[in-house]
Every structure is written in C-alpha cells, then in structure tokens.
N, C-alpha and C positions, 0 to 999 in steps of 0.2 A: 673942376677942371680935369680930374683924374677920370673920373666918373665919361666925361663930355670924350676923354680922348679914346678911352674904352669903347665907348659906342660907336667910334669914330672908326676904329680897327675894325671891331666886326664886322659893319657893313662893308667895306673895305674889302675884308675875307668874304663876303657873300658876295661879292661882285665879281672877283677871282673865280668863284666857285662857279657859279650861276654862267664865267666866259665860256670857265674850260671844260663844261657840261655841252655848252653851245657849239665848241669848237669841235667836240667828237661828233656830236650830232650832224654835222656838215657831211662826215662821209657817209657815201652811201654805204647801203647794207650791202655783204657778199651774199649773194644766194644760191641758190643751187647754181650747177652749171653741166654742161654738155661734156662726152666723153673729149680728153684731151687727146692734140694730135700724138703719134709716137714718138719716141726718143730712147734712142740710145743709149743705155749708160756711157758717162764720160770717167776714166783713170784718173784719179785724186791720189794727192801725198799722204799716206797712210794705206792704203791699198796693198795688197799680197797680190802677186801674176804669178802665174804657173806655167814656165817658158817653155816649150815642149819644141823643140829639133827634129824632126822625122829624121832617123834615123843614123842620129848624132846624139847617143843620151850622153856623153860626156861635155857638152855645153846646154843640154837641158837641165832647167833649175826651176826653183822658188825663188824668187829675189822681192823687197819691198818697196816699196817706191820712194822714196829717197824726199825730205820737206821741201827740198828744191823740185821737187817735179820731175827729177829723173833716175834711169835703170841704169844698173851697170851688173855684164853679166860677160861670161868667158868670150873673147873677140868682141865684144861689144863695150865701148865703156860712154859712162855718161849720155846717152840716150833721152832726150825728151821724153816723158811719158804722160807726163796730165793734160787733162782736157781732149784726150784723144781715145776712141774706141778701140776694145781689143783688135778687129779686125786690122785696122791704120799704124795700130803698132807693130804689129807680127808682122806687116807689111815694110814698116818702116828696117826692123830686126832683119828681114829677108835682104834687102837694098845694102846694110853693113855687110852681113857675114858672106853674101856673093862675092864680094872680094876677096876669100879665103876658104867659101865652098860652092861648088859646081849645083844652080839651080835649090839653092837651100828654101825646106820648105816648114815656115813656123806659126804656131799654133799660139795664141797666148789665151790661156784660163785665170780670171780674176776670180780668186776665193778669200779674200778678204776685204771690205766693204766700208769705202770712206765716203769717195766721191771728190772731184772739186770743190773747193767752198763757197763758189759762187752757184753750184747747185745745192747746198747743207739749205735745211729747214732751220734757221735760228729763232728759239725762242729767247724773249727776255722779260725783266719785270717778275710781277706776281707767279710766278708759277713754283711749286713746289722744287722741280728739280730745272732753273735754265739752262738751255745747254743747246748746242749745236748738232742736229740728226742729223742722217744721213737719208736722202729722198728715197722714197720705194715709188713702184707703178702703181696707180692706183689709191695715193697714201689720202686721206681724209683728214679735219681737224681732228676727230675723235682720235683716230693712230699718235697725233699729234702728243694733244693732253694726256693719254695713256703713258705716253712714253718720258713724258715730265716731272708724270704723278700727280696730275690734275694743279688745281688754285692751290694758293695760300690763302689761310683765315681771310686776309688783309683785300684779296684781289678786288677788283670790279671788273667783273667777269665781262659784261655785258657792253662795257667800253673798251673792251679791247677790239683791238684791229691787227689786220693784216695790212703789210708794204709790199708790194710787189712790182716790178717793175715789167712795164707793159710798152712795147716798141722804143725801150731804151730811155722810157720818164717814170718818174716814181709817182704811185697813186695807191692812195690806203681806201681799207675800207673796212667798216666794222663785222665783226662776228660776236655773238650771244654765247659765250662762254657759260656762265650761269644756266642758262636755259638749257642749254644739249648737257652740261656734267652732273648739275644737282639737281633738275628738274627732268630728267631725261628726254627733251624735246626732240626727238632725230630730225625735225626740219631745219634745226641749226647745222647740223653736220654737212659743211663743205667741202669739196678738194681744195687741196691744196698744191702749190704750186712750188718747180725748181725756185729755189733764191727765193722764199718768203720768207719775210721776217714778220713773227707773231709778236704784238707789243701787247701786254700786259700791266695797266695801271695798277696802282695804289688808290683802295677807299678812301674818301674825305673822309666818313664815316664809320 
C-alpha cells in the first residue's frame, strides 16, 4: 500500500510538472523588436532636482523628492512632482512663485535617478540580486541581468518571462535567460520595456 501511494505521488508530481512546463510554453517568445517610440523621463520619489531661479539664487536649491511624490522649496511648498517632466514642473514652479515674483523663470535639472515605479524594471525570483532598476533609453535584457548579477545556481533561465502591459492588459512572454548569459546567444537579447516585470522561475531540477 506504501509502495502503491508512492507511485501514486509521483506521477502526481510529473503531471504538475509536465502542466506548468506547458503552461510557460503557451507564451509566446519576445523577439527582437523595432526602435521604441520616445519618452520622456518621468520625476520619481527618490529623485534629486536641481531647482535653478534665474536670477533669484536665494530660492535656487537641490531638494529631493519627497515618497509622496512631492517638492517643497522656498515660496513653494508641497508641490506635485512624480510622473511629470522637468519641463511641466519648472513650469508648474513658475505658475506658484508668479505670485511673489514678476515673470519668474525656472529651470529644473534631475541629477539623481529613480524614476516612478510604474516605470522601474522589476525583477523577481531566480535572479542573483532582485531588485527594482531604474529604466535607462535604450536599456536591453542583457543591461537587465548585468544589473542583478545574472541567475542563481537554482534558476530556469530559459522559462522565465517578461509581463508587460500592453494598451492597459497584462501579457507575458518568454525570454532565454540561459542562452543569452551562459551560452552567450545575443539573439536572446531583447528591449526591454517601461513597467516590465522579469519573472524568474525555480528549477524542478
């Protein structure tokens, strides 16, 4: 009977196995792709601005961007600032301080580098180091796993996948991990995109 239930688990476990093999194989492959449109960087909570006043350096500053998403700086307080381009904000900075200077004209320089988190690169699962980037232009998976520190012993490189959300639905799709880091295949190396989350399995084996 011992024997009977044993063999009865493993098949069990090979039918599990044998699903959720099936189940990644469903997404399709990412494959190359075409250059991407432009974008903007967007103001993230963790961000450094470098507020520049022409000709008012006593309310020009550095300030940081605050987890709420906003600035506060001399005449200005509480400010919005994520999710909005330097341009939009210094614009927005100009609209406050006119009511306290004649045609104020301001400048905002980001030198420190988060991003929103709905644009961060998250990786998760197998990977050496997971953790949440920060998007560059032109960023690749390879930039990716660099930045992670490639697989753990444990990963399956080759079933991971990307999530990305495409006209506001979510749709994965695999990448060859394995083949572009330890086999150095550069036809795996894809863009990658704002808001993709890299899912990294665990070996059955």
């Amino acid at each position: 009977m011992n024997i009977f239930i044993k063999n009865w688990v493993i098949n069990l476990l090979a039918i599990f196995y044998l699903f959720a093999l099936g189940g990644c194989s469903t997404y399709p492959l990412l494959s190359q792709q075409g250059e991407k449109a432009p974008h903007d960087y967007l103001i993230g909570p963790g961000d450094t601005l470098n507020i520049i006043v022409w000709r008012n350096p006593e309310i020009s500053m550095s300030v940081p961007v605050r987890p709420d998403g906003k600035i506060t700086t001399p005449l200005v307080e509480d400010l919005p600032a994520s999710g909005k381009t330097s341009t939009e904000l210094a614009r927005n900075i100009e609209e406050t301080l006119s009511k306290y200077l004649q045609q104020p004209v301001v400048t905002v320089v980001i030198t420190g580098f988060v991003g929103p988190f709905s644009e961060q690169i998250r990786v998760v699962g197998e990977a050496a180091q997971p953790q949440a980037l920060p998007y560059r232009e032109n960023m690749s998976l390879m930039d990716v796993m660099i930045a992670v520190g490639g697989l753990t012993d444990f990963a399956a490189g080759n079933r991971a996948r990307i999530v990305r959300s495409i006209n506001g639905e979510q749709q994965q799709f695999r990448v060859r991990l394995e083949d572009l880091i330890r086999d150095g295949d550069i036809s795996a190396n894809v863009p990658v995109y704002q808001g993709d989350v890299l899912v990294i399995p665990e070996s059955f084996f």
